[in-house]
C-alpha positions, 0 to 999 in steps of 0.5 A: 846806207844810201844807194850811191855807196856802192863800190866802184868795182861793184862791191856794195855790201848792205848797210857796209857789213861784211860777214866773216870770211868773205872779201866781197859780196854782190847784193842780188845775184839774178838766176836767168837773163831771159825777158824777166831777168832783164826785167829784173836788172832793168828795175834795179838800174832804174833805182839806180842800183848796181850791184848785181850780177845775172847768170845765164846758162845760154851763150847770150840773152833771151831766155825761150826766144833763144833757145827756140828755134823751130820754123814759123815760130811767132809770138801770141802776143802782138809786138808792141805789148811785148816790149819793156815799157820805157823801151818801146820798138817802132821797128817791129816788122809785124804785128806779131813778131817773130822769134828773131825780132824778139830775140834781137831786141831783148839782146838791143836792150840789155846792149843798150842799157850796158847789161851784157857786162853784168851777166855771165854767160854760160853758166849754169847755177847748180844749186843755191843754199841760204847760210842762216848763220851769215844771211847769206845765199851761196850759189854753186856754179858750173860752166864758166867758174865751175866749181866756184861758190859766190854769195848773194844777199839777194837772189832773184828767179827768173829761170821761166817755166818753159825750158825742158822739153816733155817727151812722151813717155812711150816705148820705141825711141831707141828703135825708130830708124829715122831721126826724131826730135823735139820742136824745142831742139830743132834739128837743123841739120836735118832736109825735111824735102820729100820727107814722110814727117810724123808730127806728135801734138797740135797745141801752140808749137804744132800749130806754128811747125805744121804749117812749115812743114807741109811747105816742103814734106812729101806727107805730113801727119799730125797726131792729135791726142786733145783738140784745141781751139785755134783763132785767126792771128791775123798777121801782117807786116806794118808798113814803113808809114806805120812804123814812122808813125809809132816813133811818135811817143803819142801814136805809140801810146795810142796803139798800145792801148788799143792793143791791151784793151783788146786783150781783155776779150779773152780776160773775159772768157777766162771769167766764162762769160758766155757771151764772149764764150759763144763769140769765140766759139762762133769766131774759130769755127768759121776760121776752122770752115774756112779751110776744112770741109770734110765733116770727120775732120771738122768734128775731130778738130773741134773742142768739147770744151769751152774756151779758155780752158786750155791755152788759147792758140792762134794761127792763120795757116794751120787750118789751111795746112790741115787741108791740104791732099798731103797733110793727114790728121790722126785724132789720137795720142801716140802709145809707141814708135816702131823702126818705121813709123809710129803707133796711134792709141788705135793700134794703128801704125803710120810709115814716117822718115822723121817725128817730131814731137811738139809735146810741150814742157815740162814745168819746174825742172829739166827734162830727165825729171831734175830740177832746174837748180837745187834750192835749200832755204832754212832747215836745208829744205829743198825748194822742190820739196817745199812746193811739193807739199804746199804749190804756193807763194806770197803775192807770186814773188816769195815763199816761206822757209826762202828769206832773200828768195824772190821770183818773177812769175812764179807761182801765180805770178802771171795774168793770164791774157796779155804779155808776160813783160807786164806781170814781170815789170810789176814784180820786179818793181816790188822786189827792187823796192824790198832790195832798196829797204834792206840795203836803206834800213840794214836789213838782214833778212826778209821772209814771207809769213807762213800764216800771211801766205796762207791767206792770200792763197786761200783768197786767190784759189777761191777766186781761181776756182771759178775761172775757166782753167778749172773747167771740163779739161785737163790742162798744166795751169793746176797742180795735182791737187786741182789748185789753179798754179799759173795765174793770178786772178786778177788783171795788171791794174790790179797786179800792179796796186797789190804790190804797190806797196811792201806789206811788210806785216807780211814778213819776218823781218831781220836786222843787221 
């Protein structure tokens, strides 16, 4: 059956058959209409496919850039990089821009490419479950619909790992007179003018928010539990020159290729080598002496760990806003909060009006702990619990017992030194091309092997195993068993040739 069989009303069943009981089915349902979301309904237009619908639970698109809010919030990544590759934006204002230009364009390009009517907003998937009987996924869902089951062929995760916000778990909340809050739902509404602000946590939101913070509290103090090592952005706004320039497809070009191969400095340090290491290392204390002379401070700032261990920060204004008279750093977790203030690990209490906490998220679910959605593949096995026993994935995108079940930067999905939009646009391109054979061949179902994922993992872990995440610190890029879970070992090149083709031994394939 060819592609352009679809229905006018986007009814496009695979090789035309329907199972019983069901008037209608939408071959890919897409959970998410964040940066991979898109990416994904981007690929599938591209193939000229279109029957698939996205579910989102926010009121519109952009996944983290639309949920985040708080100030100073800027991408790691410079602007041109973390753009689809066959819409690039010549209009960013800066080199790394901020979250509201991000944002914006995600939401311009889903516009543009006649997206929005695909996606429903405001509704959250409750759970997903695979009929064996009629191959078929069934998506329980809240919100707009709630109540509702629909059936999809296909489902495509793209839900993202950075969504719940980790609170600490510590004594207190319930008593701290003042208003607390996490970064991840900034409190508006609140005037931090004069305010004694208490700031738990100093690793890629802290470094964005204590900057913008000491700008209008009266104190400021930062808990900072584990150091980190934080080098100069370097940000700053394009001229309107520049920006006529890139309109260029050439100059476009060009500076999207300068830009990738300066990231590969950090793929360097994350294979540890040294030289690129010492480099770092010399590059963020000299940006770190810069701003900060009292020895104590220096030396509580200063990782004992090497580069790439942890996540790797930027900042050109954290280290200025550390050594300002009003800004105090405390280099200790929190253990409690009291009715006026906080506890350091010391036993110390320090007087605060309002805490916020840039603790980071809490990966995989919610944050009481819950899943995201609840997934049952074949045997009624939960998802959870499957990655619970063995935290792998074929190639990134598919997990044994989950037939039709394919995911955009999952487990290992990711390279791990440039933009996102990269690894999801090499993945979601392998998932089309699955999508096209099954609807092409009459496919009922497809299902990563069990032995072939094996393999591949025990590959790749051997690989992780010497890279910088495995180093003398503790970070959430590993699973409890000390496997490096988060990224792929190798580069987008070579993301890109392993999935250039289906490797369709690797599956268990069904037909109609």
């Amino acid at each position: 059956m060819a592609l352009d069989l679809c229905l006018p009303v986007g009814v496009c069943m695979l090789a035309g058959v329907q199972p019983a009981g069901n008037d209608s089915v939408t071959t890919v349902g897409i959970l998410g209409a964040g940066l991979s979301g898109i990416a994904m309904a981007l690929q599938l237009r591209r193939a000229g496919f279109d029957d698939f619908v996205l579910y989102e639970e926010q009121p519109d698109v952009g996944g983290t850039w639309y949920r985040n809010t708080y100030p100073g919030l800027h991408c790691d990544i410079p602007s041109h990089l973390y753009c689809y590759t066959d819409e690039p934006n010549p209009d960013w204002s800066m080199v790394f821009a901020p979250r509201a230009e991000i944002q914006a364009y995600i939401r311009s390009v889903a516009e543009k490419r006649g997206l929005i009517e695909r996606i429903r907003f405001g509704t959250r998937v409750l759970s997903a479950r695979y009929d064996e009987a009629e191959g078929l996924w069934w998506l329980t869902l809240d919100g707009s619909g709630a109540g509702v089951e629909v059936p999809h062929r296909v489902l495509v995760s793209a839900t993202g790992g950075l969504t719940a916000p980790n609170l600490p778990k510590i004594p207190g909340f319930d008593q701290f007179s003042g208003p607390s809050w996490h970064s991840a739902a900034w409190r508006h509404d609140v005037s931090l003018d004069g305010k004694r602000v208490a700031v738990v946590g100093s690793a890629a939101s802290a470094v964005q928010v204590v900057p913008e913070v000491a700008k209008v509290a009266a104190e400021v103090t930062v808990f900072s539990r584990t150091p980190n090592w934080v080098f100069p952005r370097n940000n700053r706004h394009y001229s309107g020159e520049e920006r006529e320039a890139l309109r260029r497809a050439e100059e476009m070009q060009r500076l999207r290729r300068g830009q990738y191969k300066d990231s590969m400095w950090w793929w360097l340090a994350f294979r540890r080598h040294e030289a690129t290491l010492q480099a770092m290392r010399d590059r963020c204390l000299d940006h770190m002496r810069a701003s900060i002379s009292d020895p104590a401070v220096l030396s509580a700032l200063t990782p004992s760990y090497p580069p790439g261990c942890n996540r790797l920060l930027l900042s050109d204004d954290y280290y200025h806003a550390l050594g300002q008279p009003h800004v105090r750093l405390v280099p200790r977790g929190v253990t409690a909060l009291t009715a006026n203030g906080v506890v350091a690990a010391d036993g110390s209490e320090t007087g605060a009006d309002v805490v916020i906490f840039c603790t980071g998220y809490r990966l995989g679910g919610r944050a009481d702990g819950s899943a995201a959605l609840d997934v049952y593949g074949r045997g009624g096995e939960t998802l959870r619990n499957r990655i619970s026993r063995q935290t792998m994935a074929y190639r990134g995108v598919a997990v044994p017992g989950f037939p039709n079940w394919f995911t955009v930067c999952g487990i290992n999905g990711t390279v791990a030194y440039g933009s996102l939009i990269l690894s999801a646009e090499v993945e979601t391109a392998y998932i089309t091309r699955w999508v096209q054979r099954m609807v092409a061949d009459g496919i009922r179902s497809v299902e990563a092997r069990e032995d072939a994922t094996e393999a591949y993992n025990q590959a790749i872990q051997a690989e992780l195993s010497q890279m910088s995440w495995t180093g003398g610190c503790s970070n959430f890029y590993r699973d409890a068993k000390g496997r490096v879970v988060a990224f792929h070992p190798g580069t987008v090149g070579r993301m890109r040739r392993e999935l250039s083709e289906l490797h369709e031994d690797d599956f268990i394939v069904e037909r109609l």
